[in-house]
DSSP file (Angstrom, degrees, kcal/mol; ACC not computed):
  #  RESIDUE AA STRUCTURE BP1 BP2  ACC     N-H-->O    O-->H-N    N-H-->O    O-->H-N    TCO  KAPPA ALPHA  PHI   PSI    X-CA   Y-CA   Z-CA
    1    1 A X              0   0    0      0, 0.0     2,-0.1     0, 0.0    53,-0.1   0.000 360.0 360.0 360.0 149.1    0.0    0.0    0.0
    2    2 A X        -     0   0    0     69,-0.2     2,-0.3     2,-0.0    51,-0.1  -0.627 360.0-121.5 -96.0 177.2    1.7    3.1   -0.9
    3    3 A X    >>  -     0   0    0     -2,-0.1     3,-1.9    51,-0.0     4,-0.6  -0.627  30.3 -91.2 -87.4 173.3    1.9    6.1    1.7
    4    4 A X  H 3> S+     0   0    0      1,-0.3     4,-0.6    -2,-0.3     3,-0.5   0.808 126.4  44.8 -65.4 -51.1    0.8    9.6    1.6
    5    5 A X  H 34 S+     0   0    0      1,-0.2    -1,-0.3     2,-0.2    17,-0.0   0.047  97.0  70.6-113.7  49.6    4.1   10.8    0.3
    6    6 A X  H <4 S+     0   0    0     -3,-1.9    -1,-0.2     3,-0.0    -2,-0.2   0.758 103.7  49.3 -85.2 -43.6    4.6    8.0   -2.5
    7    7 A X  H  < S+     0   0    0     -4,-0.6     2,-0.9    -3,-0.5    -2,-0.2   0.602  90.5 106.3 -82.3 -11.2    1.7    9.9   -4.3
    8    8 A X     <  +     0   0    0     -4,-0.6     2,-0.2    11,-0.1    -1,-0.1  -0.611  57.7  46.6-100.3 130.2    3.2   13.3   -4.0
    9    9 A X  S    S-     0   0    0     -2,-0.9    11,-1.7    12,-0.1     2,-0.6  -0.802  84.2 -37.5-170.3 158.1    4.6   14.9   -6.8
   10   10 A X  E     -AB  19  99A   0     89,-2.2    88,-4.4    91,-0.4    89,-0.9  -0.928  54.1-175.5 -85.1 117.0    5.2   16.2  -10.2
   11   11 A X  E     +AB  18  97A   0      7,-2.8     7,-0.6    -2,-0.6     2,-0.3  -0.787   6.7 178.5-117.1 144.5    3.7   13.4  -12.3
   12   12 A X        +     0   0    0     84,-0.9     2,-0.3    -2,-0.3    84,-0.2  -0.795  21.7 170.6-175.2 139.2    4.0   13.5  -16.7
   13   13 A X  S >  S-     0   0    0     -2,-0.3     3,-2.3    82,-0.1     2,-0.2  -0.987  71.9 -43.1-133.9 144.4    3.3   11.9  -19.9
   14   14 A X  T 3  S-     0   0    0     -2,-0.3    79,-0.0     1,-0.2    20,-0.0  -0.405 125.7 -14.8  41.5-119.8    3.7   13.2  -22.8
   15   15 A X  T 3  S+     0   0    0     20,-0.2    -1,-0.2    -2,-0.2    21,-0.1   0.490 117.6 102.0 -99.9 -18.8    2.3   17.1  -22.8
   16   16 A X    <   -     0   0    0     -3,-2.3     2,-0.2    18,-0.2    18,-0.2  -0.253  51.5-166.6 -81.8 179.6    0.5   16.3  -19.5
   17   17 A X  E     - C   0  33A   0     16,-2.1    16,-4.4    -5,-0.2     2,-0.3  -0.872  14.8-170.1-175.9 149.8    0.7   16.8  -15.9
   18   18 A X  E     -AC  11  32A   0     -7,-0.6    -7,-2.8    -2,-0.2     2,-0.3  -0.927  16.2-162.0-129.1 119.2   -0.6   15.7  -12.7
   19   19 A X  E     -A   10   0A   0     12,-3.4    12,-0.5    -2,-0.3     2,-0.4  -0.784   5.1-170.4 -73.4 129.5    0.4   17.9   -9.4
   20   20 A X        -     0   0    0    -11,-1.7    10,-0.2    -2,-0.3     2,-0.1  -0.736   6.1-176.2-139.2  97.8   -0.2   16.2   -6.0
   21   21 A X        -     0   0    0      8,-0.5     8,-1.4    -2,-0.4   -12,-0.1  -0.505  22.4-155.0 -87.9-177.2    0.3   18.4   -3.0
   22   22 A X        +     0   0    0      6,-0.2     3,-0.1   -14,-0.1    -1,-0.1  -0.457  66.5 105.5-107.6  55.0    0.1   17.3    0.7
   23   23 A X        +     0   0    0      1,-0.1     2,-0.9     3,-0.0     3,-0.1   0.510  57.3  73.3 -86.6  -8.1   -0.9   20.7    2.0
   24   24 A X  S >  S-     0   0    0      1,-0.3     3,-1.0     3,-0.3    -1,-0.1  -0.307 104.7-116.0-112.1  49.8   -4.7   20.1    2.8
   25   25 A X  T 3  S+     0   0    0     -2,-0.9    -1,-0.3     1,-0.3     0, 0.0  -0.132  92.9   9.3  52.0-123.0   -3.7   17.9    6.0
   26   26 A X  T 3  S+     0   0    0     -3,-0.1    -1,-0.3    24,-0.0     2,-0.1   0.638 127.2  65.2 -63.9   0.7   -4.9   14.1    5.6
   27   27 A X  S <  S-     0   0    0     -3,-1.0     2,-0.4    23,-0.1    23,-0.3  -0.410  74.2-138.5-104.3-179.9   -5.9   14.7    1.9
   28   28 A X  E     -E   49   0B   0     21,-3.4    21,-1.7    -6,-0.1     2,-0.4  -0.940  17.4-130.7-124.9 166.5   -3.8   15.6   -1.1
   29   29 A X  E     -E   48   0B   0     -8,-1.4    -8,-0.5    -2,-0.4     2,-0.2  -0.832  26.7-161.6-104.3 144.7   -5.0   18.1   -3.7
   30   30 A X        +     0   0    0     17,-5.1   -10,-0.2    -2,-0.4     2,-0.2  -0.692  14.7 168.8-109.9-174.9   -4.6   16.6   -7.2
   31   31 A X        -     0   0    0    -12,-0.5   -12,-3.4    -2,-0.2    15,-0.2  -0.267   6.2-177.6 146.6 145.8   -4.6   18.7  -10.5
   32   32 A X  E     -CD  18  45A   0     13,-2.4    13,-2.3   -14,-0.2     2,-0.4  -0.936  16.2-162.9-156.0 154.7   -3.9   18.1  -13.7
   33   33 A X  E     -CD  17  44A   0    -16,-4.4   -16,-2.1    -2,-0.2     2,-0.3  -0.961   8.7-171.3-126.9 145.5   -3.6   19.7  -17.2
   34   34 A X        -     0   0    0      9,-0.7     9,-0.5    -2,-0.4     2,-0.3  -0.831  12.5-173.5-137.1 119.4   -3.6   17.7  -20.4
   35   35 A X        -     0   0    0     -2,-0.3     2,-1.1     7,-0.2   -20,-0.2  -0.803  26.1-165.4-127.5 128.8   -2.7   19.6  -24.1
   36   36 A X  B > > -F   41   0C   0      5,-2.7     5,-1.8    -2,-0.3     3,-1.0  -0.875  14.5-172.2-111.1 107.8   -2.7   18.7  -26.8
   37   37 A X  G > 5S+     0   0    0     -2,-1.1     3,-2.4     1,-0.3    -1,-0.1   0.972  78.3  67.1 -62.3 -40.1   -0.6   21.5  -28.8
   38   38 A X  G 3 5S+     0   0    0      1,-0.3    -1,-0.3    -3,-0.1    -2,-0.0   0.716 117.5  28.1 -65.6   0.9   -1.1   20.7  -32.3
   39   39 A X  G < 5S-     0   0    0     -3,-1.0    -1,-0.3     2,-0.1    -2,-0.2   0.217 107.5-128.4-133.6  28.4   -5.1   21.6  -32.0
   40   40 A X  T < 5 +     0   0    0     -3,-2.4     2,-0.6     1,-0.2    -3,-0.2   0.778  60.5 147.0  34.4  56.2   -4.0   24.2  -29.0
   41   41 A X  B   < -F   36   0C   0     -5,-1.8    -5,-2.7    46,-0.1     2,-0.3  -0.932  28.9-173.6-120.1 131.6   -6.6   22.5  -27.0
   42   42 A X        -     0   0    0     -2,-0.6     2,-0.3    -7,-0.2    -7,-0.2  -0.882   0.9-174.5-113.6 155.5   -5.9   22.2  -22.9
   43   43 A X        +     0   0    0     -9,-0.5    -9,-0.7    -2,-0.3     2,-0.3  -0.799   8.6 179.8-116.7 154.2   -8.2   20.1  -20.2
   44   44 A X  E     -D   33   0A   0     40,-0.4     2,-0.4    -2,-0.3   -11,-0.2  -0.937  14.7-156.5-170.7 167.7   -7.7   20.2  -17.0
   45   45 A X  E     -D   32   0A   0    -13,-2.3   -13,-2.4    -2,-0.3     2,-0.3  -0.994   8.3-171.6-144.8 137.6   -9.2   18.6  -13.2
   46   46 A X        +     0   0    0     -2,-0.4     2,-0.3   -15,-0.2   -15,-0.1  -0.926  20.9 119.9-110.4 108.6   -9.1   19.6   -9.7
   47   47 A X        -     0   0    0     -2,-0.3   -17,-5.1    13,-0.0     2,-0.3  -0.918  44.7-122.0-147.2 170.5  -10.0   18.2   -6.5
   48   48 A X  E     +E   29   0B   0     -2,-0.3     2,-0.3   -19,-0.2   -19,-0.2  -0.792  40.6 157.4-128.5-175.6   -8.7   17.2   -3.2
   49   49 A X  E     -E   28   0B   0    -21,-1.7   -21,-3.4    -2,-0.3     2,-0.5  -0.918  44.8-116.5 155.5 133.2   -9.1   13.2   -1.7
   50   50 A X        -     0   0    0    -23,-0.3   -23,-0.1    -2,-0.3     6,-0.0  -0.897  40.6-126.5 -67.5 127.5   -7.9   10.7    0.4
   51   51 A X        -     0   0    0     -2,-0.5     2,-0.4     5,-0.1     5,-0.2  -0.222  14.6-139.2 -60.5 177.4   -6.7    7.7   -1.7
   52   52 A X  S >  S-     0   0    0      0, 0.0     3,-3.0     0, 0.0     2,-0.0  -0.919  70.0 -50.1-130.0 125.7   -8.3    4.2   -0.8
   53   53 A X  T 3  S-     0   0    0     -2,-0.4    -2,-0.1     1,-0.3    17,-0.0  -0.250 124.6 -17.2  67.0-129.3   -5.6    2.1   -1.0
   54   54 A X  T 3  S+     0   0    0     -3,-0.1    17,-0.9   -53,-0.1    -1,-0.3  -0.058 127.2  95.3 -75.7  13.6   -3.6    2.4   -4.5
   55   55 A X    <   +     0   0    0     -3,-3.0    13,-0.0    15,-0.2    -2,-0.0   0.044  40.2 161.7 -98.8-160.7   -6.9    4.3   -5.5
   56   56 A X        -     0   0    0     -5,-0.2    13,-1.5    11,-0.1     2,-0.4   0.370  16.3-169.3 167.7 129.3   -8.4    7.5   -5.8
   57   57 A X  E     -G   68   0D   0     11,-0.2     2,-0.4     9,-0.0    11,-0.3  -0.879   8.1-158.2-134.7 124.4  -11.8    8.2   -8.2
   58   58 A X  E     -G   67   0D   0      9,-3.3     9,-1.9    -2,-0.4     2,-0.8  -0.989  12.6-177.9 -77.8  92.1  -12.9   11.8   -8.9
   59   59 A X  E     +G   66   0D   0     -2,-0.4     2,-0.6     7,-0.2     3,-0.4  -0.639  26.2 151.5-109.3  87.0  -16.5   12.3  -10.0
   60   60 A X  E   > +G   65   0D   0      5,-2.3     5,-1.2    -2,-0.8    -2,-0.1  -0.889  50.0  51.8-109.0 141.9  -16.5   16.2  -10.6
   61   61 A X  T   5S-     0   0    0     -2,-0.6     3,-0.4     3,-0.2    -1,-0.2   0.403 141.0 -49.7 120.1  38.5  -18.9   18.2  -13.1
   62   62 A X  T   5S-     0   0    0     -3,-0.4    -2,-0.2     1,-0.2    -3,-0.0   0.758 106.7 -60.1  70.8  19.6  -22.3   16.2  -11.4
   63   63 A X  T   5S+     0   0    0     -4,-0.2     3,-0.2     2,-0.1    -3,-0.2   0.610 114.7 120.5 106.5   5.9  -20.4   13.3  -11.9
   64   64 A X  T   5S+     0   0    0     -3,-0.4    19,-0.4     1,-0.2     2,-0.3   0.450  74.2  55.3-105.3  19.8  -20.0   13.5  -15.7
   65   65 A X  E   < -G   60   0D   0     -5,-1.2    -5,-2.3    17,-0.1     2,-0.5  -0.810  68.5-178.5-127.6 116.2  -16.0   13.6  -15.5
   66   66 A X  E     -G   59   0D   0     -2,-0.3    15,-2.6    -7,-0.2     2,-0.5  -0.789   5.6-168.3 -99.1 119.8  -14.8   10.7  -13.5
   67   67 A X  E     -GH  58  80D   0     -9,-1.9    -9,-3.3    -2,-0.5     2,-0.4  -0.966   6.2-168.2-127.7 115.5  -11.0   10.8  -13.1
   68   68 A X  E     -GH  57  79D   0     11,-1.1    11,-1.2    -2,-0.5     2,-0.3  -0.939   5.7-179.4-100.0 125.9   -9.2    7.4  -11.7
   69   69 A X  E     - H   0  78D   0    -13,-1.5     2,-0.3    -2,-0.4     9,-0.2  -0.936   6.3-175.1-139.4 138.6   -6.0    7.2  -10.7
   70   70 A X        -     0   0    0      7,-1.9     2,-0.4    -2,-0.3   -15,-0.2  -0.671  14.7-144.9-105.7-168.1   -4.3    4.3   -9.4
   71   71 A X        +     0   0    0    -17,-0.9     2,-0.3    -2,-0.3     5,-0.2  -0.941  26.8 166.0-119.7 113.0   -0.4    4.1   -7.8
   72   72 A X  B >   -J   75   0E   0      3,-1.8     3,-0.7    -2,-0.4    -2,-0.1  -0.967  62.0 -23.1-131.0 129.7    1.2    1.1   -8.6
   73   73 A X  T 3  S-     0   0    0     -2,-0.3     3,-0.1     1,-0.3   -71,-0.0   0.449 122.5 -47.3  10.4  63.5    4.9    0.7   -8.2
   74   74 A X  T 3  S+     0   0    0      1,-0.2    23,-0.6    22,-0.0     2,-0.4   0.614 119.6  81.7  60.7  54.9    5.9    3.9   -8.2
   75   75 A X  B <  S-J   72   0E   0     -3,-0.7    -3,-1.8    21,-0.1     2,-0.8  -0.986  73.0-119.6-163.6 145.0    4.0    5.4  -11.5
   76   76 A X        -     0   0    0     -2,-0.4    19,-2.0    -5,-0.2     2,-0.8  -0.860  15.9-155.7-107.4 129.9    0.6    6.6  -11.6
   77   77 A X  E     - I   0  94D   0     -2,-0.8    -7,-1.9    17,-0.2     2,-0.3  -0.790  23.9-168.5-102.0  97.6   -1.9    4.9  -14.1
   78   78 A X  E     -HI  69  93D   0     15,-1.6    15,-2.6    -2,-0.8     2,-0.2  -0.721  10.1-171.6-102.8 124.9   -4.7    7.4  -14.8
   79   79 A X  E     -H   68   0D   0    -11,-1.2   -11,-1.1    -2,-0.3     2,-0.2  -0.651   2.0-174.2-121.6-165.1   -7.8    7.0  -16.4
   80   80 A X  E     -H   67   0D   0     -2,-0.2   -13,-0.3   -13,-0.2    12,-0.1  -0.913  22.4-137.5-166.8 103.8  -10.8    9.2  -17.7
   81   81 A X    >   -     0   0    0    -15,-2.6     3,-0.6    -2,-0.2     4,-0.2  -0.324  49.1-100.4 -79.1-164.9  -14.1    9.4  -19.2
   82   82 A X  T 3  S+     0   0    0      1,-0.3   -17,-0.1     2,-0.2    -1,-0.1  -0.057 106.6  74.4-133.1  67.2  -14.4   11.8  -21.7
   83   83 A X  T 3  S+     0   0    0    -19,-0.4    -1,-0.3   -17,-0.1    -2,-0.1  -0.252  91.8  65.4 -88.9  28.3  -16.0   14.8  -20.2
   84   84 A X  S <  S+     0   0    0     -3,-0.6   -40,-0.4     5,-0.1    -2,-0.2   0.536  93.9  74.0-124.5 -28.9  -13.0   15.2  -18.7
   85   85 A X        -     0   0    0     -4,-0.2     2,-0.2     1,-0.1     3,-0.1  -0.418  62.2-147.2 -99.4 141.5  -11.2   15.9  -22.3
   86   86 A X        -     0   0    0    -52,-0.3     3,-0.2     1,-0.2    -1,-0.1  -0.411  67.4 -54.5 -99.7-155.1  -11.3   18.9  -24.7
   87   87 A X  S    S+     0   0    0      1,-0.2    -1,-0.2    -2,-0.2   -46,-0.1  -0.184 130.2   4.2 -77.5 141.7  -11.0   17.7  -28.7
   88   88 A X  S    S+     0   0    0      1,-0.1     2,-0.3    -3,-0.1    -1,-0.2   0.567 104.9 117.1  47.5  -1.5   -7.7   15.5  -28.8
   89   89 A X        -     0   0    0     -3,-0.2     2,-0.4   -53,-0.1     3,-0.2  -0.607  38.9-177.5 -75.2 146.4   -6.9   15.6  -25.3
   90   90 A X        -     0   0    0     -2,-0.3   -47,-0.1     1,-0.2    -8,-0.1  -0.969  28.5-162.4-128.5 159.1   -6.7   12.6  -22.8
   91   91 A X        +     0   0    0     -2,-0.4   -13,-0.2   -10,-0.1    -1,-0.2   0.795  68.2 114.9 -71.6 -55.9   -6.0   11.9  -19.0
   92   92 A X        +     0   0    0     -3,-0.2     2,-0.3   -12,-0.1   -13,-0.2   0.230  45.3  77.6 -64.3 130.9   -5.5    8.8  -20.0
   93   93 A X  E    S-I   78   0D   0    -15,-2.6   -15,-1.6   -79,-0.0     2,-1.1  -0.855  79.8 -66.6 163.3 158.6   -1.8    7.3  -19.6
   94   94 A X  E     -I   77   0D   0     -2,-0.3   -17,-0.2   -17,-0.2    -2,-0.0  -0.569  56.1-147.8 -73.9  85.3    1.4    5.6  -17.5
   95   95 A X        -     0   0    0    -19,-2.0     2,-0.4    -2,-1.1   -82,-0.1   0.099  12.7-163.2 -46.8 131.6    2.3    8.9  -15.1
   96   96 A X        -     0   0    0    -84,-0.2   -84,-0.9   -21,-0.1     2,-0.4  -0.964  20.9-122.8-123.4 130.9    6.2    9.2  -14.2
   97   97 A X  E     +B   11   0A   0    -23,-0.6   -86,-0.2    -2,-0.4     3,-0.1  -0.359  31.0 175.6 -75.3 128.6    7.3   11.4  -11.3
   98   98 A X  E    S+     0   0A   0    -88,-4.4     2,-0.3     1,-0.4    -1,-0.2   0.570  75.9  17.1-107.1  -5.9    9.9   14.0  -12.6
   99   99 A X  E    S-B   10   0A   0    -89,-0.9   -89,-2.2     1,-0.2    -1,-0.4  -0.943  70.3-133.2-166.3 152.9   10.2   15.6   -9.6
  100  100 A X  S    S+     0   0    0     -2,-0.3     2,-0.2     6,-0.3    -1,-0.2   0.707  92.9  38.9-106.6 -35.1    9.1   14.6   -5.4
  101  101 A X  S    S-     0   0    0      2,-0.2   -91,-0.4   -92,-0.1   -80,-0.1  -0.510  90.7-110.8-103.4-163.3    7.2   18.2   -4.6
  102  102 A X  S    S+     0   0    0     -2,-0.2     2,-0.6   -93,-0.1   -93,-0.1  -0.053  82.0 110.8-110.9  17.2    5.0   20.3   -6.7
  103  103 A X    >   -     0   0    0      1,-0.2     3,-1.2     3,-0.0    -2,-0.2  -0.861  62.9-142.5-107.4 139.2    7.3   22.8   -7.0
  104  104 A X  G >  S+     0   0    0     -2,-0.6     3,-1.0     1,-0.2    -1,-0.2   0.648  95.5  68.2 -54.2 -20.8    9.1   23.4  -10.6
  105  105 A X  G 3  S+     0   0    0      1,-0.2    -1,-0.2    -3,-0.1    -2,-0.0   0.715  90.6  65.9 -78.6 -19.8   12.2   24.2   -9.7
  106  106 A X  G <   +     0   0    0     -3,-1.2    -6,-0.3    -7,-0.0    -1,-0.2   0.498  68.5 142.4 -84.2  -2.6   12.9   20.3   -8.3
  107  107 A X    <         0   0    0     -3,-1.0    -8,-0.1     1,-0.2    -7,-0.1   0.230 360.0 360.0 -13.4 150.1   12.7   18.9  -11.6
  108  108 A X              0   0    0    -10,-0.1    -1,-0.2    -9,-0.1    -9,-0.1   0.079 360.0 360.0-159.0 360.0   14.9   16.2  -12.2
């Protein structure tokens, strides 16, 4: 089962990115942007959560974009329906951490 600060992070694939702070005590804040450049089209979701387990399931816009993400062995595997997407974006993909806070300057 992972802990609170496996999941927090600068997370990316491809043109996206997934933020996970631990400032909002037992929860994390998520948020996440996903662009597609060549059609200059961006998406994006926010909320804050407890995981359950490796889990944590979003239902935000009355519940017609539902954002999954799990953490499995150190990468986050995120899915989407798509109200969650503008025209050629997705959520969906295998997350890698580039950097252990949220802050840009820790890149690695």
């Amino acid at each position: 089962m992972p802990k609170k600060q496996d999941w927090v992070g600068r997370w990316q694939v491809r043109e996206n990115t997934i933020l996970i702070d631990d400032t909002q005590g037992a929860k994390l804040q998520f948020e996440g942007w996903a662009r597609h450049m060549a059609t200059f089209s961006l998406s994006n979701f926010e909320f804050t959560k407890s995981p359950n387990g490796n889990k944590v399931v979003d239902k935000s816009g009355g519940g017609r974009c539902v954002v999954t993400i799990y953490w499995l062995a150190g990468f986050l595997l995120v899915n989407s329906t798509q109200d969650c997407m503008g025209a050629a974006n997705s959520f969906i993909g295998v997350y890698h951490r580039t950097a252990l806070t949220t802050d840009p300057e820790d890149e690695h």
